[in-house]
C-alpha positions, 0 to 999 in steps of 0.5 A: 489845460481845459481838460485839468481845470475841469477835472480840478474842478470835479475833484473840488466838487467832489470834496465838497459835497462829500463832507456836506454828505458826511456831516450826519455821520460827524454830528453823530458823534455830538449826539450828547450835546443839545442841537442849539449848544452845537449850532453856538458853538459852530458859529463861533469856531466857524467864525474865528477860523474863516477870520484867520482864513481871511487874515492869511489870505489878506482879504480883509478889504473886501469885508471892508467894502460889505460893511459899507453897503447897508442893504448887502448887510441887511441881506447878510443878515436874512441870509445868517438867518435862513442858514442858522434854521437851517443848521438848527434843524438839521442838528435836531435831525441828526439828534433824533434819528431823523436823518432819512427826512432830512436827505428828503430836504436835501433831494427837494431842494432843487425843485424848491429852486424852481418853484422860488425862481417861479415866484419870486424871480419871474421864471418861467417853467417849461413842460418837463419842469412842471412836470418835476415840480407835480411828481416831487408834490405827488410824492410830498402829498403820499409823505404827508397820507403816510405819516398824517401831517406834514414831513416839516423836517424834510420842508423847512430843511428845503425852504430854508436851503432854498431861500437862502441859495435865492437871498445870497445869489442877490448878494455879489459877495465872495463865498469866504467873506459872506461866511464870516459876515453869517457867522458873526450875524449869529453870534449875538444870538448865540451869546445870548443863548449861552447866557441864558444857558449859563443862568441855569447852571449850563455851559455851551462854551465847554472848555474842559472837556478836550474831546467835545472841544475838539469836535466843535472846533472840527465842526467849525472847520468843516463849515467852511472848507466845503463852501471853499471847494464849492466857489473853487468847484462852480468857477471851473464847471459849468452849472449843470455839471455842478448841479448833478454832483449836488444829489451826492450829499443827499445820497450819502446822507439817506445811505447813512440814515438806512444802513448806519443808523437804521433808521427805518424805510417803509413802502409809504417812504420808498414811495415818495422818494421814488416820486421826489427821484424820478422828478429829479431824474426829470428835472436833471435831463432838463438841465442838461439838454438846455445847457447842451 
C-alpha cells in the first residue's frame, strides 16, 4: 500500500510539473495576444473553473471560514499579487523569446528559498548551503558581465515565485480554495484593465473568435490542475522527493526555448547555467542527506 501511494504520488508530481513545463509551448500558441489580455483572461476562466470545482466538490465552507480571518485575506491578497507579477512576466517572456531567461528563474528559484528562509525566517545555512548560494550568485554575477545589466527576467521570476511560496506557507489554507481567493483578488484589476482597454477601441474579453476563446479557456484550466496534482503529489511524498521533481518544469522550459524556439545559448549563458546547475547539484545532495 505504501509502495502505491508513493508511486501515485510521483505519477501526480510528474503531472504537475509537466504542465507547468509545457506551459511556454502552450502560451506560444497565444503569441498574438498582449501578456496583460492573457493574464485577465487567465484569472477570470481560472477563477470560474475552480468555483465549480469547489462547487462539485462541496467545499464552499472553507472559503466561508477565509473570508472570516482578516489577516488570512490580507496575505491572500499579497499572495494574488506576487502570483499576477509573476504570471505577467512569465507571458511577456514567453512573448518575446525570452524563455531561456525565464527556465533561469525557475532553476533560481530554490536558492532563492534559502536565501528568503535565511532572512525573513531566521534559518540557518550550513556549509554546503552556502556554498549553493555563492556558485548560483557567481553565476548571476557572469549573467549580469554577459549581458551588461541585470537578467531582470530571470530575477523578478524568482523573487516573485519565492516570495509567494514563503507568503502562502504562512497561510493554512488549501490549495483549491486559496486559488479562487488569488484569482478573485485580480479580478478587479483585471477589469479595470479591460475597461481601460475597452476606451480605446480593444476587447480583452474576446468572444468572437471561438479559437483564442478556447485557448484562454484552456489556459484557465491548465492553472489549476497543476496545483491539484501538486497538493495531491506533496501529501504522498516526502519533501525531498518533491523537491528533485521540481527541476522538471525548468528543464522542459530551457529544452523548449533551445531546440523549439531557438533561442539563442552563448558560452556567457552556458556558463551561468552551469554555475546556477552545479549549485543546485549541491544543494539537492544537501537535502537529501538531511532527509536521510
Amino acid at each position: 500500500m505504501t509502495g502505491n501511494r508513493a508511486l501515485a504520488g510521483v505519477g501526480f508530481g510528474l503531472a504537475a510539473y509537466g504542465i507547468w513545463g509545457f506551459f511556454p509551448l502552450y502560451f506560444h500558441q497565444l503569441k498574438q495576444v498582449a501578456p496583460m489580455d492573457i493574464l485577465a483572461n487567465r484569472a477570470l476562466w481560472a477563477c470560474l473553473f475552480v468555483g465549480l470545482l469547489l462547487a462539485c466538490t462541496q467545499q464552499w465552507g472553507k472559503v466561508r471560514q477565509i473570508l472570516g480571518r482578516p489577516r488570512q485575506l490580507a496575505m491572500l491578497a499579497l499572495a494574488a499579487l506576487l502570483v499576477g507579477s509573476n504570471w505577467l512576466v512569465f507571458l511577456w517572456a514567453v512573448a518575446n523569446q525570452r524563455v531561456v531567461e525565464s527556465s533561469l528563474g525557475y532553476f533560481l528559484t530554490p536558492l532563492i528559498n534559502v536565501l528568503l528562509g535565511m532572512v525573513v525566517l531566521k534559518e540557518r545555512l550550513d556549509g554546503r548551503e552556502w556554498l549553493a548560494v555563492a556558485l548560483a550568485v557567481a553565476g548571476l554575477g557572469n549573467e549580469i558581465v554577459s549581458l551588461g545589466g541585470l537578467p531582470w527576467v530571470s530575477l523578478l521570476l524568482a523573487l516573485t515565485f519565492g516570495t509567494y511560496g514563503l507568503v502562502r506557507k504562512q497561510v493554512p489554507v488549501d490549495a483549491l480554495s486559496g486559488l479562487w481567493l488569488e484569482t478573485l483578488v485580480m479580478l478587479p484589476v483585471c477589469f479595470a484593465y479591460a475597461a481601460w482597454q475597452a476606451s480605446a477601441g480593444h476587447t480583452v474579453f474576446v468572444l468572437d473568435d471561438l479559437s483564442t476563446v478556447s485557448w484562454m479557456v484552456g489556459a484557465g484550466i491548465l492553472t489549476a490542475l497543476p496545483l491539484i496534482a501538486f497538493a495531491a503529489a506533496t501529501q504522498r511524498l516526502n519533501l525531498a522527493t518533491v523537491g528533485m521533481l521540481m527541476y522538471i518544469n525548468p528543464t522542459m522550459q530551457f529544452l523548449t526555448a533551445v531546440y523549439v524556439f531557438d533561442e539563442a545559448l552563448d558560452s556567457g549563458k552556458l556558463l551561468t547555467f552551469g554555475l546556477i546547475w552545479l549549485g543546485l547539484l549541491v544543494f539537492s545532495w544537501n537535502a537529501w542527506r538531511k532527509f536521510r
